[in-house]
N, C-alpha and C positions, 0 to 999 in steps of 0.2 A: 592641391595636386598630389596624387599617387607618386610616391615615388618608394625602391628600394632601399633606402635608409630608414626613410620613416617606419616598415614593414618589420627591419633588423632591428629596429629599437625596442618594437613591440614583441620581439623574441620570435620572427620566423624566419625560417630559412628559403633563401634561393629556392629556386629550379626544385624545391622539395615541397616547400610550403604553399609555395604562391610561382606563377610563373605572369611576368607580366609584359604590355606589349603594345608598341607605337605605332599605328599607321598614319600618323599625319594628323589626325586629329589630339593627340595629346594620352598621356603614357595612363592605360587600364588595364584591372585583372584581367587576365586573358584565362585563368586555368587559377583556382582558390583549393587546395590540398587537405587544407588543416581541418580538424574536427570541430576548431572555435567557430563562431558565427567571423564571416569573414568582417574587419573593422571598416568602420564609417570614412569617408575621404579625411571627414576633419576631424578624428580619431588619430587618421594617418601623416596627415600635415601636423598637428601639434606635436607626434613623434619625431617628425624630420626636424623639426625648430630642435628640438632637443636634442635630438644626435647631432647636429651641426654645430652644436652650443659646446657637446660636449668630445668633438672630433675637428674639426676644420684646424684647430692649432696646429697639429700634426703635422695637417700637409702643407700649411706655412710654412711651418717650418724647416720642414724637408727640403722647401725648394730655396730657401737660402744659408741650412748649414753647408758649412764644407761638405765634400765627399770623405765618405768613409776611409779612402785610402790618402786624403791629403791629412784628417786628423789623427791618421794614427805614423807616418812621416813627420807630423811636427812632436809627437810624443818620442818618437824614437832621437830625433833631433835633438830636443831638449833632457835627454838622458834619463827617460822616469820610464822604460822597462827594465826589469832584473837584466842579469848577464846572458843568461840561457836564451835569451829570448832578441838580445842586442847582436847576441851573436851568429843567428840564425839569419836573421835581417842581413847582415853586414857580412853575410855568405851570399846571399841571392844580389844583394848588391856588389860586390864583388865581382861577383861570375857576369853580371848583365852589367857593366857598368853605362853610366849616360855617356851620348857620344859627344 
C-alpha cells in the first residue's frame, strides 16, 4: 500500500515531492514531483514497515503520558524547580486560585 510515511522514509516531502490521493479505490500517486524515478509500491511498503518501527512509540506514548501541565504541577509540587521559577508559579497561582 502507498502510503505517506513510507514516502517520508525514503526522504520525500509532502505536497512538494509527491501529492497523493484516495478516491475510494485505495491511497495512489496522484502528482510524482521529484527528479528520482518515482519508487515501486514495495519499495514504499517496506519504508512504511520501517517508519512504523521506528515511530509508532511516540504516539503510544503520547496518548498515555500525563499532560504536559499535570507533569510539570507535580515537579513544582514535589519542589525540584529553583526559586525564581517557584515563585513565578506560586504568583499565577496565587492570583487565580482553585475554587
Amino acid at each position: 500500500m502507498i502510503s505517506a510515511n513510507g514516502l517520508i522514509q525514503l526522504g520525500y516531502e509532502p505536497e512538494v515531492d509527491f501529492v497523493l490521493e484516495d478516491i475510494g479505490n485505495g491511497v495512489y500517486i496522484k502528482e510524482w514531483n521529484h527528479s528520482d524515478a518515482q519508487p515501486t509500491e514495495a519499495e514504499i511498503e517496506t519504508a512504511a514497515t520501517q517508519w512504523h518501527a521506528e515511530n509508532d512509540y511516540k504516539n503510544n506514548r503520547i496518548d498515555e503520558y500525563p499532560s504536559i501541565g499535570d507533569q510539570l504541577d507535580a515537579l513544582f509540587h514535589a519542589g525540584l524547580f529553583d526559586s525564581d521559577m517557584t515563585a513565578k508559579i506560586q504568583a499565577v497561582k496565587d492570583k487565580y486560585p482553585k475554587e
